[in-house]
Every structure is written in C-alpha cells, then in structure tokens.
N, C-alpha and C positions, 0 to 999 in steps of 0.2 A: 504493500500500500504506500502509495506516495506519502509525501511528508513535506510540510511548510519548511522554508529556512526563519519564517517570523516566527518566536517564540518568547515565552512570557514566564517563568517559573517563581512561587516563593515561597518562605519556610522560616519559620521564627523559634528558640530555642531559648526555654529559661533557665539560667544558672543559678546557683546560690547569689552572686551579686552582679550580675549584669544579664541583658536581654539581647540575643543574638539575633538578628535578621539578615538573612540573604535573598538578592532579587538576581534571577540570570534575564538576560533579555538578547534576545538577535534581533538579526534584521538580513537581508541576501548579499551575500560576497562569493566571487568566483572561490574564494577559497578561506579558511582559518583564520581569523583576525581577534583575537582576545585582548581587551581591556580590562584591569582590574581596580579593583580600590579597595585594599586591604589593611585594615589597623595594623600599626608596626608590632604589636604583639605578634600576631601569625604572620607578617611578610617575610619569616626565614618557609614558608608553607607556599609561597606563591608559585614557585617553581611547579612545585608539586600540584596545585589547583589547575595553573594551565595545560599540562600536561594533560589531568584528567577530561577538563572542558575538551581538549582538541579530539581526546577519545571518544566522548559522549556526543558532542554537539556533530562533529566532523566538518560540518562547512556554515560561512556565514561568518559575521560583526557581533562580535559574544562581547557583551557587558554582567559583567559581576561586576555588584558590589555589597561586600561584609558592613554591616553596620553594628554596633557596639553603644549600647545602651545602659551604664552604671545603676544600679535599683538600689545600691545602699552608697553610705558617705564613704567615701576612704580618701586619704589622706598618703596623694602619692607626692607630695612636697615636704621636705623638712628643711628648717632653719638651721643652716650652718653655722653655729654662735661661734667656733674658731675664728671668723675670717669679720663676723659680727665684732667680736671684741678689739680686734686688728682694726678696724675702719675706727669705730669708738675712739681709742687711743692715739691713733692719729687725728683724727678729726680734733680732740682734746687740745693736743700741742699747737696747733691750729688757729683754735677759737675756743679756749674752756670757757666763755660767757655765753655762746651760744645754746639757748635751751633745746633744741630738736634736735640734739646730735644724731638720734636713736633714726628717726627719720628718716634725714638726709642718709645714716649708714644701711637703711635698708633699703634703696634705690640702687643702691653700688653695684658690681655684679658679684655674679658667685654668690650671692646672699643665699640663696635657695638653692636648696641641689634636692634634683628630681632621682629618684629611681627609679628603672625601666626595668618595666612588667615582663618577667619571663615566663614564656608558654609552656604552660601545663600539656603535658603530653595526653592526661586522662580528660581536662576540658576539648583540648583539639579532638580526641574522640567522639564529644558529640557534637561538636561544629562540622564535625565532617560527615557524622547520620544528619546532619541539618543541609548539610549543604547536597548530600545522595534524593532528599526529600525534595530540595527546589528541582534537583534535575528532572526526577520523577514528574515533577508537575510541568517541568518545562515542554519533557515531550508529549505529554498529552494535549499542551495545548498544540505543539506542533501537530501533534495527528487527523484532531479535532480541524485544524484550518487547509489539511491535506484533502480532508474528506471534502469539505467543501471545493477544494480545486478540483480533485476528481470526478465530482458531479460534475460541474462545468465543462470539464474537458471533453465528457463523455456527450454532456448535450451538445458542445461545440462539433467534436467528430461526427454526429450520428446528422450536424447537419450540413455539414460537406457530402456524406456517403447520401443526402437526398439531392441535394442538387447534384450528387454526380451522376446519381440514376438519370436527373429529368437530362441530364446531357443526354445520355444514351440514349434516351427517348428521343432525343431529337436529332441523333446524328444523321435517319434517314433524311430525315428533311430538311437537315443541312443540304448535302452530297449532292440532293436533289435540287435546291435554288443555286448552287453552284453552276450546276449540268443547264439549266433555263439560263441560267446570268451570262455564259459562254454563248449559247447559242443567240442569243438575243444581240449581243456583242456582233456576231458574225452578221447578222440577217442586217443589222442597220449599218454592217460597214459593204450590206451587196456583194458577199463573194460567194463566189461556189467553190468549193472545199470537197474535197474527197472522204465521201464517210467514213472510209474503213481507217484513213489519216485521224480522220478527225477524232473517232472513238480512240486508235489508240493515245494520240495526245490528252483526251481527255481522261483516261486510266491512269496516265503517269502524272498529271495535272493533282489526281483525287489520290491518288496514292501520296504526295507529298503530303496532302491534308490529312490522310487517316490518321485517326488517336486512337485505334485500338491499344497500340502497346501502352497508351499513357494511359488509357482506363484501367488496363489493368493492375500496371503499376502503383497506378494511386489507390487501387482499394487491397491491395497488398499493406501500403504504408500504412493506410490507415488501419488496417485489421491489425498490423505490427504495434503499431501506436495505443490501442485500447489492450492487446494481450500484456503489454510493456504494465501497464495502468496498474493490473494487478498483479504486479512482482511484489514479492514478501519486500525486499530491497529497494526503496526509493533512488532513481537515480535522474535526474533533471537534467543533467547532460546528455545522458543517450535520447530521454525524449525528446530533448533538442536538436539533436542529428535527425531523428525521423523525422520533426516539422520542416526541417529543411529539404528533406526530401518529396515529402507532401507538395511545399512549395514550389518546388522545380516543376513538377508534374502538371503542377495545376499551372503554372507559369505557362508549358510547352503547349498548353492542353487551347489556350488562351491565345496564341500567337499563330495557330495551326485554323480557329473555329472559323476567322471570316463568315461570321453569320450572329447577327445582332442579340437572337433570341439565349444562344450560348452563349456567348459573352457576358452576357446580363449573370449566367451563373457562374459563369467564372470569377466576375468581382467579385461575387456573397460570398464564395469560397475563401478569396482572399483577405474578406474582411473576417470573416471567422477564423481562419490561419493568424491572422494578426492579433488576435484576441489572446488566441492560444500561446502564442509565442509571448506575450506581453505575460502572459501568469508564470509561464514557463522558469521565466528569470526569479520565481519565487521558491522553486522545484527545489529540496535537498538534491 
C-alpha cells in the first residue's frame, strides 16, 4: 500500500520531574533530510535519533523536535561564594564606603556556575519508548493520507482507461474521415489518379496513423500502474516511471489522431496524467 511522504506523529512522557514531548513531522524530499532540536541533555543521543529516523521515515524533510518541560523547582545554579568573596574584597580596596558592594559583585562573571544535567541512561529509556510511540503515530498518519492518494489515483486511472476505450471506439471513424478528407482533397484538385495507386498510398498514408500499438501499450501501463498501487512496499519512484510512460503513449496516441473528436480525449487524458503526477511527488 502506498504511503504519504506528509506525516505528523506525537507522544508525550511523564517523568518524576519533567514532561517529555516529541512531535516528528515530514513533508516530500527526493531523498532523507533530518532536522533536529534536541535538549543538550540527550544531544550526545542525536547521532543515534537520526540514524533511527532515516531507518523508519526512509524519505522526505523529517522534523523532530524533543521538548523538555520541568514539573518541579530545581535549582541547577549555585553561587560561587569563592570568586563572590574575591570580587567583595577587591571591590572593598576600591571603595569601602560604597554600600552595594554585594550587588555590583554579583553582576561580575563566574558568579554563578551552572551544572550540566547528565543523561540518565534508564530516563533515555523511556524517551526513546516515547519517541518508538511518535513514530508509530507518525506512520499511521502516513498511511491514513496514502489511502486517500490511492483512491485518487485509482479514480484518476480508471478515467484515462474510459477515455481510452471511447478512442477505440472511434478509431473506425477516424480512418474513415481521413479516407473522405483524401478523396475530397483529390476531386476538388480534378485529377484522375489511378485507384489501385491510390489505395495503396492510402494504406501507407493510414498505417503511419495506426495506434494500435499505443493502445495497447497504454493499457499495459496503466494495468502496470494500479497492480504497482497495491505492492505491500510503497515506492513513488517506480510509479513515477510508469506515469511517464503512460505519458508518452498518450502523447504519440495524440500526435498520430488528426481527428478533433480524439483529440478532445486525449487532452482529459493528459489532464488526468497531470493530476497524477502532481500527487505522485507526495509518493514514499
């Protein structure tokens, strides 16, 4: 079953004191494109996150990003009174009448020294059942927006395969305004022409125009194109080669009709192919 490159996943995770969320999102790229935005707690993890995405997602503009939400106080600053009583003391020699010494020394730098949060190997365990759950929801929406492409597609094919019938139905009466369109050509240019000439010019004339081999070709592609549809295995590239072949066909089928009434199904063809191809660029 086909499958969207658009996808949406997300999955939230409570800890003893912070609240985890991760959102994945794509959108369609010829190929692998990951962006991340990971708290420096887990960014020694990211290596490892993209590797995973490229396995799961395989194609498309992948956006993760980990959000980190504190639910109690903690206190990852602490005052450096060493470097505090240093500023003090000189500040003193300085100006001992100045009352704000305390102030002014706590502006200075180094006042504060932060310590950096090291990752829990058994928290990263369930950010990463948390972030298995965004994927899970990621690809269902994927699927979910597949399914809708494959309707489509299906209705898009099944209406090229009608107007390619109504061709066939008209090829006799093409072959036939062609055969009048010649002889009428002759009668008002007044010549006398040797029939048996004339017939065979007119068989190699009709034989440049048969589209037998393109009708058949093209409902080949097209039977190719809907058995493709339902492969277990999504693959938006090879449907893309068969549209292109479709294309050509209905192209040659198009350039061969010289007769207005085919014509006319040839455009709707093309305008359906066009459709097709335009979703196509959404294809996994």
């Amino acid at each position: 079953m086909i499958q969207s490159m658009t996808g949406y996943g997300k999955a939230m995770l409570h800890l003893p004191t912070k609240k985890v969320t991760i959102e994945i999102k794509s959108l369609n790229s010829k190929n692998i494109d990951v962006n991340t935005r990971i708290p420096a707690v887990y960014r020694e993890k990211e290596i490892y996150i993209r590797r995973k995405l490229a396995k799961e997602v395989i194609r498309g503009k992948v956006d993760i990003a980990i959000h980190v939400e504190t639910t109690v106080e903690e206190l990852s600053s602490t005052i450096n009174r060493g470097i505090v009583a240093q500023y003090m003391a000189q500040l003193k020699e300085i100006n001992a009448e100045h009352e704000d010494l305390l102030s002014i020394a706590m502006r200075l730098p180094d006042v504060l020294k932060t310590e950096r949060e090291e990752l829990d190997e058994e928290e990263w365990n369930h950010v990463e059942s948390c972030l298995d759950q965004a994927l899970v929801q990621f690809k269902i929406f994927r699927t979910d927006e597949g399914q809708s492409m494959y309707n489509d597609f299906k209705l898009r094919i099944e209406a090229i395969e009608e107007h390619l019938e109504k061709i066939i139905d008209l090829d006799e009466d093409r072959l036939q305004a062609v055969r009048e369109k010649l002889l009428k050509a002759i009668e008002d240019l007044k010549l006398n022409v040797d029939e048996n000439r004339f017939e065979q010019e007119l068989i190699y004339y009709l034989e440049k125009l048969d589209i037998n081999e393109e009708k058949v070709r093209l409902k080949n592609h097209l039977s190719y194109f809907l058995k493709e549809l339902e492969n277990k295995t999504s693959n938006g590239k090879k449907l893309g080669f068969i549209s292109q072949e479709i294309g050509r066909e209905i192209n040659t089928i198009g350039s061969k009709a010289n007769f207005a009434p085919m014509q006319k199904m040839v455009v709707q063809m093309k305008d359906e192919l066009e459709k097709i191809k335009e979703q196509l660029l959404n294809v996994l």
